[in-house]
Structure formats: structure tokens, C-alpha cells
VOMAR-42677 format. One record per residue (C-alpha): x, y, z; residue in one letter. Coordinates in steps of 0.5 Angstrom, whole numbers, plus 500, padded with zeros to 3 digits. Layout:
VOMAR-42677
XYZA
...
This chain:
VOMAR-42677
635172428X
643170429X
645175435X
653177433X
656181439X
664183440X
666180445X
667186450X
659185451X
661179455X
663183460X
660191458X
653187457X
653180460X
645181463X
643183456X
647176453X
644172459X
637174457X
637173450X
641165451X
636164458X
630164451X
635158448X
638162442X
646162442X
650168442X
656169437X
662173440X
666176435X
673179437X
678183431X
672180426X
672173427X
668169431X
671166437X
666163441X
658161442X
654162448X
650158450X
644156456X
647150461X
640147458X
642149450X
648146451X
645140457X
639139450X
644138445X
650134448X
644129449X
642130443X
649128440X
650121446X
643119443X
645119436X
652116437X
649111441X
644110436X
650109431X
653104436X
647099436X
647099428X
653098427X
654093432X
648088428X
651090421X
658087419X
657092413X
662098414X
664104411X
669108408X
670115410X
670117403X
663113404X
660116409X
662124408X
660122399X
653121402X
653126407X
656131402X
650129397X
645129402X
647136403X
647138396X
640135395X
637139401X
638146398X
């Protein structure tokens, strides 16, 4: 379940915000309607920046061993289908 606060309960309920994030689920702040931020665990947010480097680096050693590249219409066409079929 998606936990969407306002976030005036950063300040008016922070240990409820700080146990639900401390169970790894994110917590969306809302201010006047609209999101303005998530709220992450250090370990969430230390998991997931490892997680892009590792990707990234990944990407790195496959095109440093291929002379093929793509157009950035390439790529975000098959990003783009790739969604489309997911759903």
C-alpha cells in the first residue's frame, strides 16, 4: 500500500513516518495536492543508488565491447514497447 502524507506530518508525526520507512516502504509527501518529495530509509535509498551504479556500470562494460550505438530514439522506442507489452 502506497503511504501518501501531507507534509506537515514530517513535523506533527515524524516517529509514525520514521517506523513505516525503517520497514523499507517509502513515504510520499503531499503539499497543497501535489507531491513534493519521498521519504526514504538511508538503507532504501543506500540499496537503490547501488543498485542504479551497478546498472550503470553494467551499461558501461557492454558498450565498451560493442561498437554498435543507439539513437536516443532507439533506445526510448524499445523502452517505450517493452512497457506497452508489460502491461
Amino acid at each position: 500500500m502506497m503511504n501518501i502524507r501531507p507534509v506537515t506530518d514530517l513535523r506533527n508525526k515524524f516517529s509514525e513516518i520514521e517506523d513505516i520507512v525503517s520497514e523499507g516502504e517509502p513515504v510520499y509527501l503531499m503539499k497543497n495536492g501535489y507531491g513534493t518529495m519521498v521519504v526514504l530509509s538511508i538503507d532504501e535509498y543506500s540499496n537503490m543508488v547501488s543498485m542504479i551504479d551497478e546498472k550503470l556500470q553494467k551499461a558501461d562494460r557492454i558498450a565498451n565491447s560493442t561498437p554498435v550505438r543507439y539513437s536516443h530514439d532507439e533506445v526510448f522506442g524499445r523502452v517505450r514497447e517493452y512497457l506497452k507489452n508489460e502491461k
